[in-house]
N, C-alpha and C positions, 0 to 999 in steps of 0.2 A: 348583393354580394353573397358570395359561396364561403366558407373556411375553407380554405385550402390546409395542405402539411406546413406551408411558410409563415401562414397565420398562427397555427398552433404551437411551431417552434419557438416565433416572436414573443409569443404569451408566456411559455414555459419558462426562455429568459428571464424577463422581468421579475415572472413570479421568482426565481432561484436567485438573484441580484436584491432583489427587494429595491428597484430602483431601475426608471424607464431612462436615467443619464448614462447607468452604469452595464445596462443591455444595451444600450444603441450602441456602446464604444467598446461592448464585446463582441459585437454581429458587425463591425463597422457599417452602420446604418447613419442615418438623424434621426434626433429623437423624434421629431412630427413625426416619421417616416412610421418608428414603432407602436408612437401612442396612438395614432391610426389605425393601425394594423388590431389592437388589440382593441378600443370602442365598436371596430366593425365587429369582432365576436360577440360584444356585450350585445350590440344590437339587434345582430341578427337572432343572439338567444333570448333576447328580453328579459338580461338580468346584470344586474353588475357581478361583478368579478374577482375585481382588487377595491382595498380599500382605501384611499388615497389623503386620505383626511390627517393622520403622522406622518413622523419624519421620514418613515419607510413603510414603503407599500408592504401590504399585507393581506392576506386570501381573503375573501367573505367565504361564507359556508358552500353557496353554489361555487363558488373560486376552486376551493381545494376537491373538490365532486369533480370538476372539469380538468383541472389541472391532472389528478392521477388519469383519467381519462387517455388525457393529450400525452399525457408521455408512454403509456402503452400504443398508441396509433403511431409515436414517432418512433421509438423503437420496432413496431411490426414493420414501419416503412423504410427505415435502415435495414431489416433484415431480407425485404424482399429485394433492395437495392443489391446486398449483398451476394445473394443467390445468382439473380440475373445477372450481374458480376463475373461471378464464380462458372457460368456457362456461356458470356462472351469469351472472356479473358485470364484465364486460369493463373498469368502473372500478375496480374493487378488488384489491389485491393488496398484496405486500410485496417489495419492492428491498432489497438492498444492494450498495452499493457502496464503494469501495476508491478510496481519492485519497490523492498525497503531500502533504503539510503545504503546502509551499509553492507547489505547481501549485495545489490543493485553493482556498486563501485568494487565488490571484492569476485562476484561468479562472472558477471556477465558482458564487460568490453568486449571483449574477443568475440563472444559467440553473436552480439548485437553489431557488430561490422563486419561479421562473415556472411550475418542474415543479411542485410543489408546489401555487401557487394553482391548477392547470388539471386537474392529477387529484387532487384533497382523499383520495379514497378508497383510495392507495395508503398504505401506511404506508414511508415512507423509514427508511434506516438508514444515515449516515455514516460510516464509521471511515478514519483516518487511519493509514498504514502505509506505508512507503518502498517506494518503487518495486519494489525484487526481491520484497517481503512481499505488494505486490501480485499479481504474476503468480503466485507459490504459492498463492496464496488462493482465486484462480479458477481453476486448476487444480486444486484438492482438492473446488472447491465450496462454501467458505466463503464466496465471494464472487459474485454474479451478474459484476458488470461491476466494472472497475477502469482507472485510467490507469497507465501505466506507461512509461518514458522508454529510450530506447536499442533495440536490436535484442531479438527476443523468439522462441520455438519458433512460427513459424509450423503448423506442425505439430499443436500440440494448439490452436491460438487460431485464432480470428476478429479482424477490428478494422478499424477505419479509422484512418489519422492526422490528425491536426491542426493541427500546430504543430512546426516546423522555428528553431531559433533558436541564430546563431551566439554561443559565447563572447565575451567582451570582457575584458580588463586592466582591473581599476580599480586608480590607482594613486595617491601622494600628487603635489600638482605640487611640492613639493621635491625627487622622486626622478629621477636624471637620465631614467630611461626613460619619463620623460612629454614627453620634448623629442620622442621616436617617433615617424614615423608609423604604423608596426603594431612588432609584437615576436615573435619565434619564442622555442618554449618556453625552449632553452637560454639566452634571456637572463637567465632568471628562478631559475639556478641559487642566487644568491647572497640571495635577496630570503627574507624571513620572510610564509609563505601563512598569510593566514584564508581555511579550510575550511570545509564545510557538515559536520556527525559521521559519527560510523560508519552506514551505512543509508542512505544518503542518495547514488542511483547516479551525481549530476554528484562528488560527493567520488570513487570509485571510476575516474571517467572521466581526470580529474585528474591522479589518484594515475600510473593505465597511463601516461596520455601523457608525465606528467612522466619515469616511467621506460624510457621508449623515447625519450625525448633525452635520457637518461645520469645522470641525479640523480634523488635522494629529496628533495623538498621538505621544506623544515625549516618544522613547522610553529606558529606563534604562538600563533593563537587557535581557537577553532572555535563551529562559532555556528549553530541551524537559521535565522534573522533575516538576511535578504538585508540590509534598511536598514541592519540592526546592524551587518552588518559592512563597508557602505559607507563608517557613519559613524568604523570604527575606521582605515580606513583615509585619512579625511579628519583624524583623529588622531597621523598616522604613523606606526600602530602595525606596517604591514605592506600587502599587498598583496591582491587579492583577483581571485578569476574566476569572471563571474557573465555570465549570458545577457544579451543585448543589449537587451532589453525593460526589464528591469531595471536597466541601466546606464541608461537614456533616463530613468528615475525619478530620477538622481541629482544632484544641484546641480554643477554642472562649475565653481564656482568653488573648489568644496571636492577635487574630484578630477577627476583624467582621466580617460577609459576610449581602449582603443588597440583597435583591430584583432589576432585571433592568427593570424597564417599558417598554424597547423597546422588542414586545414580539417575535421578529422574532429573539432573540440572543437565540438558542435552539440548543442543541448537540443532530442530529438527527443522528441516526445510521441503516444501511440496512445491509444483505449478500445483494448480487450479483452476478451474473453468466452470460453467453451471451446466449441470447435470441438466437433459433432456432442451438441451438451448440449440439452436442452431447455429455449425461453425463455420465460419467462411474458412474459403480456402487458404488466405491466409491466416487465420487461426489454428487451423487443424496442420500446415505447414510448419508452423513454430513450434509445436507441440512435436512433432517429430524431431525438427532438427534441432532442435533444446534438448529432448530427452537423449537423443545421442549423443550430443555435444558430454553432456555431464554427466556420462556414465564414469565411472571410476572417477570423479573430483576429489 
């Protein structure tokens, strides 16, 4: 027996499932089919691999040596798939990309079924993942292209920006600090914040700025739902900080939104891709008609 790329893929599974029931019925395989597939590698290296003896498999030392291996071969052999690809068939191909939930649902409908109807022949791949799961994603290769918000490793990436957008207070107008015309962070010491959750990089932005004006936000509620948590705050359940686009969406007879002095609270947004990587055609397609799409958003 040879290792082929389907040998190595099968392996790579397991080891990322930590379970040869839960790769067989992601590859739609049978399990003998996989745990075959992967004894023939131990055999033909003359070493074990996973360690099988827990509830969940687990690398041996030579395991994780082969495994980073295996996934650079499998990624070089996507990428030559992709080339040859890209010089049969200049419509066809496969994308994925990396969007946050709520950038994902508020920039991109439109521009993701325009791309869509205009090359039929790529096959798209959404996944939704917060901003920093972004940028690891396409950095590893998991991901062609992704958005991701705030400063980033210029360094390994490429990108353009597209969207710059100041915070704003939304607040109840029973709360004095709606009589405002703007508010700096420290006034907001005493106030109960709805959050976006863990993941989710304006919560992190937040978090910083609230603690470089001297307090930890006491926090209420938390919610990925911009509306949602407009409306808890048109509820007087607490207070909320959310990009100024988003405050424009809100009934102003239900709440205020103020101005925040502190001017580094801005919902910056970039694409990104990894620098010196090779881009299929449809990668490099997306990247144009993305960037034109959202010129003036």
């Amino acid at each position: 027996m040879e290792t082929d790329i389907k040998h190595l893929h099968y392996f790579l599974e397991v080891a990322v499932q930590k379970s040869f029931t839960k790769a067989a019925h992601h590859l739609y395989i049978t399990q003998p089919t996989i745990s075959k597939m992967v004894r023939d590698i131990e055999d033909e290296l003359g070493m074990t691999l996973l360690d099988r003896s827990g509830k969940e498999i687990e690398l041996t030392d030579a395991g994780k040596i082969v495994f980073e291996q295996s996934r650079e071969i499998v990624r070089s052999f996507d990428h030559l798939s992709d080339e040859l690809a890209d010089l049969t068939n200049a419509k066809k191909g496969k994308l994925t990309i990396g969007l946050p939930p709520m950038i994902g649902a508020y920039f991109f409908p439109a521009i993701l079924g325009k791309f869509r109807s205009d090359y039929p022949g790529i096959n798209l791949n959404i996944v939704e993942y917060g901003a920093r799961k972004v940028a690891n994603c396409v950095a590893e290769g998991q991901l062609d292209v992704g958005v991701t918000v705030g400063s980033f490793d210029r360094r390994v990436f490429d990108s353009f920006f597209f969207y710059d957008d100041p915070l704003r207070l939304v607040v109840n107008h029973s709360n004095p600090l709606s009589k405002k015309e703007s508010i700096r962070l420290r006034d907001l010491k005493k106030e109960s914040f709805i959050l976006f959750p863990d993941g989710f990089s304006l919560r992190g932005m937040i978090l910083k700025n609230c603690e470089r004006a001297g307090f930890q936000p006491r926090i209420f509620f938390e919610s990925s739902q911009w509306d949602f948590m407009i409306k808890l705050v048109s509820e007087g359940f607490g207070i909320a900080l959310l990009p100024e686009s988003m405050t424009k969406k809100a009934d102003q007879k239900s709440v205020a939104t103020l101005p925040i002095e502190e001017k580094d609270l801005t919902w910056r947004l970039s694409m990104i891709w990894k620098k010196n990587h090779y881009l299929s055609f449809a990668a490099r397609t997306w990247i144009s008609e993305s960037k034109e799409a959202l010129k003036g958003v």
